[in-house]
C-alpha positions in Angstrom: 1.2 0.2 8.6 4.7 1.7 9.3 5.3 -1.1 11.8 4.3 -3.6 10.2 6.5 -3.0 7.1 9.8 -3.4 9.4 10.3 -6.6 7.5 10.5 -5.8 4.3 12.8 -2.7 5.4 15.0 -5.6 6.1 14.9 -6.8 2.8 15.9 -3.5 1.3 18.8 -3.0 3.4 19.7 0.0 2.1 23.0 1.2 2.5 24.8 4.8 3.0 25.5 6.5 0.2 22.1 4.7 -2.6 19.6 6.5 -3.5 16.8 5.5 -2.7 12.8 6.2 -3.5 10.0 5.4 -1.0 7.0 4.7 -3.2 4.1 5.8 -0.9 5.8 7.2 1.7 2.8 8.2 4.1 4.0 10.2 6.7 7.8 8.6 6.6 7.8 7.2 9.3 10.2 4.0 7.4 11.2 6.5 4.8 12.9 8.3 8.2 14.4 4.8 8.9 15.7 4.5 5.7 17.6 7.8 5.7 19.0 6.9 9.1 20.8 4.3 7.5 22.8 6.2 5.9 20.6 6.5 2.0 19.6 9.7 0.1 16.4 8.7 0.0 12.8 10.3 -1.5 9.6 9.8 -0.5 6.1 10.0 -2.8 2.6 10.0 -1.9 -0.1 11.9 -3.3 -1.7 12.1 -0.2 -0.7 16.3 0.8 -1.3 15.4 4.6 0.9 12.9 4.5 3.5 14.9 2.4 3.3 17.5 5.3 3.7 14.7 8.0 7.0 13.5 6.2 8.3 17.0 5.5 8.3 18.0 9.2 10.4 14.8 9.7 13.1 16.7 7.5 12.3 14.5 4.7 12.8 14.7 0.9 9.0 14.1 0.2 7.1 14.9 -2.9 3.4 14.8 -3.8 3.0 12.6 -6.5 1.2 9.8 -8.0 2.9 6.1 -8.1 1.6 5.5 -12.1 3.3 9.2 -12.7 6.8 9.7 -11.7 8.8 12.1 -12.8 12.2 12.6 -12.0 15.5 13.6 -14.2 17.5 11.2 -11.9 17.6 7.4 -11.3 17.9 5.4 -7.8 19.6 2.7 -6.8 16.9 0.8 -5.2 12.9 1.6 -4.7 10.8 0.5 -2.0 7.1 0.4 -1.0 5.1 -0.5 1.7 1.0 -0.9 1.9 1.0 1.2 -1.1 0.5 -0.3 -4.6 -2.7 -2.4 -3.9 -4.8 1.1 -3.7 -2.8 1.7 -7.5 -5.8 0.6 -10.0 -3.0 1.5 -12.8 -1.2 -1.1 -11.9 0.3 -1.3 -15.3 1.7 2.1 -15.6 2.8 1.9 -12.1 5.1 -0.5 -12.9 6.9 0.6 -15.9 7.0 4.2 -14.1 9.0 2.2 -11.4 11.2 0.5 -13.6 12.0 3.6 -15.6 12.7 5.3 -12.0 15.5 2.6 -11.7 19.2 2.6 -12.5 20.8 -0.6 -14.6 21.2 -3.0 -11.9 18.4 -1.4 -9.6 16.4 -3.5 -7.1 12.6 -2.8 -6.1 11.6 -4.3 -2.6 8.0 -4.1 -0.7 5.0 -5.1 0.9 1.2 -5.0 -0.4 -2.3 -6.2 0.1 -2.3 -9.8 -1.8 -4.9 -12.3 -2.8 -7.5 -12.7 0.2 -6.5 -9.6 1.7 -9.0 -8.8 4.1 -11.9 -11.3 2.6 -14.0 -11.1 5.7 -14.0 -7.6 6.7 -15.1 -6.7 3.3 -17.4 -9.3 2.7 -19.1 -8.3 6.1 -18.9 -4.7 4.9 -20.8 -5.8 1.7 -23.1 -7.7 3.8 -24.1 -4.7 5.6 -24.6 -2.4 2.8 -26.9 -5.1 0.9 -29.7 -5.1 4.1 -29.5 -1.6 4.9 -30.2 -1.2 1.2 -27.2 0.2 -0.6 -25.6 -1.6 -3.8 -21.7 -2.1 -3.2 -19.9 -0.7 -5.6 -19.4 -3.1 -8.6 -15.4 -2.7 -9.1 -12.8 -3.3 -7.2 -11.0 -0.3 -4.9 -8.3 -2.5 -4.4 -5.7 -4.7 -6.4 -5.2 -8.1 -4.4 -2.8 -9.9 -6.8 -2.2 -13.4 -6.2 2.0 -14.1 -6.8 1.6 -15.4 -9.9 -0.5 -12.4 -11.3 2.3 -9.7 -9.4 4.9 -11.8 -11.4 3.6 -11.4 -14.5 2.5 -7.8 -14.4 6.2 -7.3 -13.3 8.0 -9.2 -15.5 6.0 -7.7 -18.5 7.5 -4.5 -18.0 11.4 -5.6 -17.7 12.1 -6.6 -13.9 13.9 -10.2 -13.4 14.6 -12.4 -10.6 10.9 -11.2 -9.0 10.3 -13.5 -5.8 6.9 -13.1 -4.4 5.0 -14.7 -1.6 1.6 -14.4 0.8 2.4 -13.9 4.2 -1.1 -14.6 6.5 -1.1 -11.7 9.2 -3.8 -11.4 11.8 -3.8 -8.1 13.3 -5.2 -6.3 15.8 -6.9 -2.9 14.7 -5.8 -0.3 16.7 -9.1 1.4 16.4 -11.0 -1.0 16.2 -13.3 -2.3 13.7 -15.4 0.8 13.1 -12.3 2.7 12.8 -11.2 0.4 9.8 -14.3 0.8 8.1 -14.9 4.7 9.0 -11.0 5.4 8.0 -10.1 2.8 5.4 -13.1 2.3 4.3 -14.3 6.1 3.3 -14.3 5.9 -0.2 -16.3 3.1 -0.4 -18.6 4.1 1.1 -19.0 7.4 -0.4 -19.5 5.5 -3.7 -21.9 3.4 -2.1 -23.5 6.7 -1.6 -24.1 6.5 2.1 -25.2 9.4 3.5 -22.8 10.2 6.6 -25.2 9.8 9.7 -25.6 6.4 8.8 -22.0 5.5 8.5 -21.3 5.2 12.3 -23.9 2.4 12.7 -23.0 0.4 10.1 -19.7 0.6 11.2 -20.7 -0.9 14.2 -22.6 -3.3 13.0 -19.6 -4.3 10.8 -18.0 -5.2 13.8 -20.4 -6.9 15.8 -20.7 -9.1 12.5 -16.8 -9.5 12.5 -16.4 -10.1 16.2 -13.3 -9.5 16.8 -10.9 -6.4 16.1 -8.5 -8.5 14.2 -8.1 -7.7 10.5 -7.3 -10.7 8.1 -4.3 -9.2 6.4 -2.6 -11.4 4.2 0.3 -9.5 2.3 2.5 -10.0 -0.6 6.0 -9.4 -0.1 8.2 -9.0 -3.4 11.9 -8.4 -4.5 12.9 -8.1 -7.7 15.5 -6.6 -9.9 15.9 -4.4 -13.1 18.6 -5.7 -15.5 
């Protein structure tokens, strides 16, 4: 995910001297990058792993939720990459971003968008319903089309937001069991699947898929606080 969020780094461009926060940073891998370039920047996840990863890069990173920021200060610019489509409180997400934000502020990233990954999950789903477990009935994810990213965003205060769907084929490092083993875990742990199953339908996930390309489609957003 780090590498594949090198293009909306370039839309940030963040410059020595801002202040910057790294809405789910992971392990800050581009929250590293961004400091390099001369930012103060901060990084939050609420993933402690991933805290610990970015700490022993010698980063500013703080465990913390994206729809619960807290902070006295205010940054020039935010940024987030693969992040806010795991954020079901989308809403407060938002506004807590915006009130992160100076005057003037900009917020630049990269999320799962409409379609994202509508075959792996459906033949996921697939799999579940023969072996005999229900899919969970709501959503994990938040796949917003542009126009529903607008909106939400515009609602709380931002201006000038520019969004768009970028297609992205890509090859899964670990393959398709790894996807659905790794990414994957929590549904089906509320598809209540007991965990010496999960291997084979994993695999059969993939064999079903045939191939070990994903069919990301992201949505990539800038926007502005007034």
């Amino acid at each position: 995910m780090p590498a594949l969020g090198a293009a909306a780094l370039d839309l940030l461009a963040p410059q020595p001297g801002e202040t910057i926060l790294d809405v789910g940073c992971g392990d800050g891998t581009l929250t590293l990058r961004i400091k390099e370039a001369g930012a103060e920047v901060v990084g939050i996840d609420n993933s402690l792993s991933m805290i610990g990863a970015a700490r022993a890069k010698g980063l500013d990173a703080r465990l913390m939720d994206a729809a619960d920021l807290k902070f006295v200060e205010a940054f020039d610019a935010a940024f987030s990459n693969a992040t806010l489509h795991w954020v079901l409180a989308k809403e407060r997400a938002a506004r807590a971003i915006w009130f992160a934000l100076k005057a003037g502020g900009r917020f630049v990233g990269e999320m799962g968008g409409a379609g994202n990954l509508a075959a792996l999950r459906r033949h996921l789903d697939d799999e579940l319903v023969e072996r005999g477990f229900g899919p969970p009935t709501y959503a994990a994810n938040w796949y917003p089309t542009p126009e529903e990213f607008t909106a939400l965003y515009q609602s709380v205060g931002f201006r000038n937001v520019d969004a768009e769907l970028i297609e992205r084929p890509t090859p899964l490092e670990h393959g398709v069991e790894g996807w659905v083993l790794a990414f994957r875990k929590g549904w089906l742990d509320r598809a209540q699947v007991p965990e010496d199953q999960r291997p084979a339908i994993a695999s059969a996930v993939a064999r079903r898929h045939g191939s070990d390309t994903a069919d990301y489609i992201r949505l990539r957003f800038t926007m502005d606080k007034p």
